[in-house]
Steps between C-alpha positions, in 0.01 A plus 500: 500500500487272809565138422263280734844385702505844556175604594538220780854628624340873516185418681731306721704764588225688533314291796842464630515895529133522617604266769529782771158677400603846754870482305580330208783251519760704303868383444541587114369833400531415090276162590257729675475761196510142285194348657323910478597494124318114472195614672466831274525259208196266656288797542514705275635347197312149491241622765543119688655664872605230733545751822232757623531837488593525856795210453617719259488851680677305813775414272517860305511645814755299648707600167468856555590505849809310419635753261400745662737422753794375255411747206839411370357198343206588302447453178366673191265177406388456912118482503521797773644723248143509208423761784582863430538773755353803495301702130694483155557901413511381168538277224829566288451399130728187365559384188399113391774273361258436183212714413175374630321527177090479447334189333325498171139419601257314347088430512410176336663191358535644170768716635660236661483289168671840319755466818578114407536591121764744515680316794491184295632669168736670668678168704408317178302271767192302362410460894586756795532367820344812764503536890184647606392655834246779682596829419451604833339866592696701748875665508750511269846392757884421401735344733879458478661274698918476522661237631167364627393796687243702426596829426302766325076490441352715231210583331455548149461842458532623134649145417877622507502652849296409789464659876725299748262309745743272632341511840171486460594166277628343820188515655348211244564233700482260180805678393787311596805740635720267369490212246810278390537603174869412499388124541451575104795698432360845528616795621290785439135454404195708404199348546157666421142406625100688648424621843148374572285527790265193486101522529475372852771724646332816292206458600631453890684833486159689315350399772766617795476837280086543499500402898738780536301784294766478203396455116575129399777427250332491118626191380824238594693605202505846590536432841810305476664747246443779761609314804867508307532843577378542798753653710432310832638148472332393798132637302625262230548199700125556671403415121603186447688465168562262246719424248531248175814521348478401155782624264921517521568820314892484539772293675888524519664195568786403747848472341535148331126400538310439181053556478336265694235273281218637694559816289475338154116518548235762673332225677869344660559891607177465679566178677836624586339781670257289671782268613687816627194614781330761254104479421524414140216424253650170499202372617242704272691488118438204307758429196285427167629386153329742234263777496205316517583370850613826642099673355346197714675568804450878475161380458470311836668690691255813415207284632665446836655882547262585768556163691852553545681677799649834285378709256610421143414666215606289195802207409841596368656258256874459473697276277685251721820478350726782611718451159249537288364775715845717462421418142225703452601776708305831587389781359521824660146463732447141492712115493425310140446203687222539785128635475251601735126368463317732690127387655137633428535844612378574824399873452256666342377884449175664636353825637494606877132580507506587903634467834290401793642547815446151771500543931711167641451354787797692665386861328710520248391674157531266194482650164350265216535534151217415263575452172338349185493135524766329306614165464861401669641130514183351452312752810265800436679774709233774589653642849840600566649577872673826482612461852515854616571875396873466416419203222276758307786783551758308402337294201350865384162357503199679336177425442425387142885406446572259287678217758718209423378189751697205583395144663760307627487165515274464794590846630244783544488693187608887532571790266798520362519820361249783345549567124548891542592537122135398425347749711281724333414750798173354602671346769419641863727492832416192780376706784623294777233576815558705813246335680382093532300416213227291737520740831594842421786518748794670386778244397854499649845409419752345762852619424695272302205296335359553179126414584230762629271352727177567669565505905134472549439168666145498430525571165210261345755387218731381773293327730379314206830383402624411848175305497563302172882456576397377876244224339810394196614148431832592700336658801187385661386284146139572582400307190211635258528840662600667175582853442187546305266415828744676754425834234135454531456423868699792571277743245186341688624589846511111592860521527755823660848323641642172567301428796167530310586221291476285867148688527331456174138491447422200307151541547533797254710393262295157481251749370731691185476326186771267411550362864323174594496299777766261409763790367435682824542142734852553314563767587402487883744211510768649311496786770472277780792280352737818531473584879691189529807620235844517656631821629734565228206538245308738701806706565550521114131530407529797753666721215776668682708696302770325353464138687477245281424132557866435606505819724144372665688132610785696629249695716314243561764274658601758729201482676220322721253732458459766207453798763826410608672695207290862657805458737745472240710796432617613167850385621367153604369437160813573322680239677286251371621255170461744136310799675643824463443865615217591257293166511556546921418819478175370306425247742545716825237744361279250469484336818518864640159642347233415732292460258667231345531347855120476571436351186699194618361478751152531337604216299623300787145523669381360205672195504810523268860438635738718625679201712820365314425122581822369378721715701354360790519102391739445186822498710506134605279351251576205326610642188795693715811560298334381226438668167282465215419639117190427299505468116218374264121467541428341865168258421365610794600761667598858437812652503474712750296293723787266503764722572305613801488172598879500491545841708239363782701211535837639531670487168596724258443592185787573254440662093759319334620164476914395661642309739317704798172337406376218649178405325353576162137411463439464158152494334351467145710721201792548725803718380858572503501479859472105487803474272676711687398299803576178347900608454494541966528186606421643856116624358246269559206553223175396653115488427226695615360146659883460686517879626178454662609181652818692589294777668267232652172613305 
């Protein structure tokens, strides 16, 4: 879309406009929305930014102040307007310009042969060239565009009519608002595509939603066909969107223009797409002479499914010329000239055999289904998370049902569905308990949250899982202090809260089978190793409700000493970077319970640290201003330890490679990021061996 002359003018303009920092450098509003539009583009269409994120909010915002105060000049395709104000009451129903008709499906490459036969006698062909790409698993979604502004978004409905979700579609920031289709003569357009929510960004948000007490979403192609009609645009944003764009349905041309050669094939539609700012599969189809091509590329790309970014569940093959296409035609469900080569299934019946009910660390009541083992995608899937009481309500759960279980790609497998037409009446309610499984006390249910929980601090299930989650890779990382040993020390009465694990007798476990001198040396080191982690760690490994690892640096930062934050009121803590009302709420309590209180400071007695080091030396260190990423395998160090080394001397550490970042230290295996970082002339990419000479180590 951007020509490299181009990219050079736009990042020009955009330092230019950065100039100012407090206020951007504005003379020409349409340059500023310009250089917004280019950035959009970098992120989220080729994922190579060359701004940060807070470049590109000081330019946003300086675009929205600016018409706010001249709101005579905005317009429909300004990157302040994806935003939607206020709920959607509804979602009128619309009609498509061409029926968005199924595809005829098929297993194995004999069908695809069959496909190739009738195609072939029906051109009169001897060879068929195809265009084949993922047949990506999320949303159905139609756009119009007139006169090169987007218009109207829709999904598919029954095929014929759709609901309206025009502004939930602006929130997908790899939708363009406008695209020049004019440049090719066009006036009216309907283009069709998939809403997806990738892997990384699903399984981000599943976690936001179990921190705050809420079910998870089942899987990414449900949850981006739901997210469509949800009726708070701003809810929709949160989710971060895709979109490919892989078919033109219909187009209208301007008076005197004749069809653009792009449109004489599928894969020239594609590229024109691509060239016009949309997320195209472009990158992902691959043209192939002959049938026997297209079954070996289905067959490769089935291998690699799990390794990509979105959930696919098969390949759909499309003849590439659009002549002969018209040619064959339709019938009334499905076009003559495309198939659908759908992927080892990924589901698989069994029998819900029980539900156990689990404590968490927090208290709340987790219902797990166990079912007959069966085989999905290659994994035996034995246990099922039900999540809590309204999952088994609203799936109409029984015991002895008959269930229909899906895996994913590398997503948790769930249940589906029960089979209630195969039911025979044996099948008995789920009693969900009144009172905690482990501790007797009786369970309660905050207003607004779906999980019941157990209040009772010293429940034994709880203190156990505080204690495992406290001793975790991400938290303390007391190594070979596995669940399995934190279970039986606690059983023995070796072990009763955090503190004990400071105040272990080794003597005694030296003496329990399995434990010998060398395995408990380990151990005694591991411990001692994790007085010394950084306060950020301990915070998390403390397993306050709803502070993550992110939350625990923001806290961190804020303070010299931990005890500091017992000061902190809930209003305090909201004014702090991504912390809101509930997880300040959350965090108040905490350093409010005296209890909670004394055990820091039981734990600082015993030699672990509460002191935030960095606060007091960073500033001024001879990384200042400086900022660094690490990609790849570091021969000698580890990841974290390095980016410690980083914060204590000043720098900064930044997630994603752009022209903000001032070193990348790259290691063995290293990925996208040095690519990426290869296109900035201003990042330096350096070696482990140079960023410790940098750092003076």
């Amino acid at each position: 879309m951007y020509s490299k002359e181009a990219t050079q003018q736009l990042q020009k303009q955009t330092l230019a406009l950065l100039k100012g920092k407090e206020k951007p450098a504005v003379k020409n509003i349409e340059e500023l929305r310009n250089v917004l539009r280019f950035h959009e583009h970098r992120y989220y269409i080729l994922n190579e930014p060359l701004v940060s994120d807070f470049e590109y909010d000081t330019l946003y915002k300086e675009l929205e102040k600016l018409e706010a105060e001249n709101p005579k000049i905005i317009t429909p395709d300004s990157p302040t307007q994806r935003v939607a104000k206020g709920l959607t009451k509804e979602f009128p129903t619309v009609q498509h310009l061409v029926p968005m008709l199924s595809l005829d499906n098929s297993y194995n490459s004999d069908d695809l042969i069959d496909f190739d036969r009738k195609a072939r006698e029906a051109t009169g062909l001897k060879i068929i060239e195809y265009c084949v790409e993922p047949k990506f698993d999320g949303g159905s979604l139609s756009l119009i565009y007139e006169n090169d502004m987007l218009v109207r978004g829709a999904t598919r409905g029954n095929g014929v009519e759709g609901d309206d979700v025009t502004s939930n579609i602006k929130q997908i920031r790899s939708l363009p608002l406008s695209a020049k289709f004019s440049d090719y003569g066009i006036q009216q357009i309907e283009v069709r595509g998939e809403v997806l929510i990738n892997k990384k960004n699903f399984a981000k948000y599943n976690e936001q939603l179990v921190e705050q007490g809420l079910a998870p979403l089942a899987n990414p192609r449900n949850a981006a066909s739901g997210t469509m009609r949800i009726k708070d645009p701003a809810e929709v944003r949160k989710r971060n969107l895709e979109a490919f764009i892989y078919n033109i349905s219909d187009y209208t041309l301007l008076p005197k223009k004749k069809t653009p050669d792009e449109l004489q094939t599928h894969s020239g539609s594609l590229q024109m797409l691509w060239d016009l700012g949309f997320r195209s599969p472009q990158k992902e189809m691959k043209i192939c002479k002959g049938i026997e091509a297209v079954i070996k590329f289905c067959a490769e790309y089935e291998v690699k499914r799990d390794d990509l970014g979105y959930e696919i569940d098969g390949m759909v093959i499309k003849i590439n010329d659009i002549e002969l296409q018209e040619k064959l035609g339709m019938t009334s469900h499905h076009p003559r000239w495309a198939i659908a080569f759908k992927f080892k299934a990924r589901q698989a019946t069994s029998k819900l055999l029980n539900v156990e009910f689990q404590v968490g660390r927090t208290g709340s009541i987790t219902p797990v289904a166990k079912i007959q083992p069966v085989g999905i995608g290659g994994v035996t899937v034995s246990s099922i998370s039900l999540f809590n009481e309204d999952v088994i309500r609203e799936k109409d759960l029984k015991i002895g049902d008959s269930v229909l279980v899906e895996r994913a790609g590398d997503v948790i497998p769930y249940i589906v569905k029960s089979l209630a037409e195969l039911r025979t009446g044996k099948e008995t309610k789920i009693a969900f308990p009144k009172n905690c499984p482990v501790c007797k006390s009786k369970l309660f249910k905050e207003e607004g949250e779906a999980a019941w929980r157990c209040i009772n601090i010293e429940c034994p299930a709880q203190v156990v899982e505080r204690i495992i989650h406290f001793v975790s890779k991400d938290a303390m990382d007391i190594r070979g202090f596995g669940e399995a040993n934190i279970r039986k020390f606690y059983e023995l009465g070796f072990l009763k809260d955090i503190p004990g694990i400071y105040k272990l007798n080794f003597k005694k476990i030296g003496e329990m089978e399995g434990f010998g001198e060398r395995s408990i040396e380990k151990l005694q080191e591991a411990i001692e190793k994790s007085k010394t982690q950084p306060l950020h760690r301990l915070i998390f490994g403390l397993g306050i409700r709803f502070v993550g690892e992110t939350t625990a640096k923001t806290l961190a930062h804020e303070v010299n000493h931990l005890l500091e934050l017992t000061k902190f009121s809930a209003e305090d803590l909201t004014n702090l970077e991504d912390i809101g009302p509930k997880v300040a709420g959350s965090v108040h309590h905490f350093f409010s319970t005296k209890q909670n209180v004394d055990m820091l400071k039981e734990l600082e007695s015993m030699g672990l640290q509460l002191k935030n080091p960095r606060k007091d030396h960073a500033s001024g260190g001879n990384l200042e201003g400086l900022t660094f990423l690490f990609t790849g395998s570091l021969p000698t160090l580890k990841r974290s330890d390095a980016e410690a080394m980083v914060e204590d001397n000043g720098g900064k550490l930044v997630t994603g490679v752009s022209a903000k970042l001032s070193y990348l230290v790259v290691g063995d295996d290293a990925g996208s990021k040095l690519e990426k970082a290869k296109k900035i002339n201003t990042v330096k990419i350096i070696s482990e061996a140079e960023f410790l000479k940098i750092i003076g180590k």
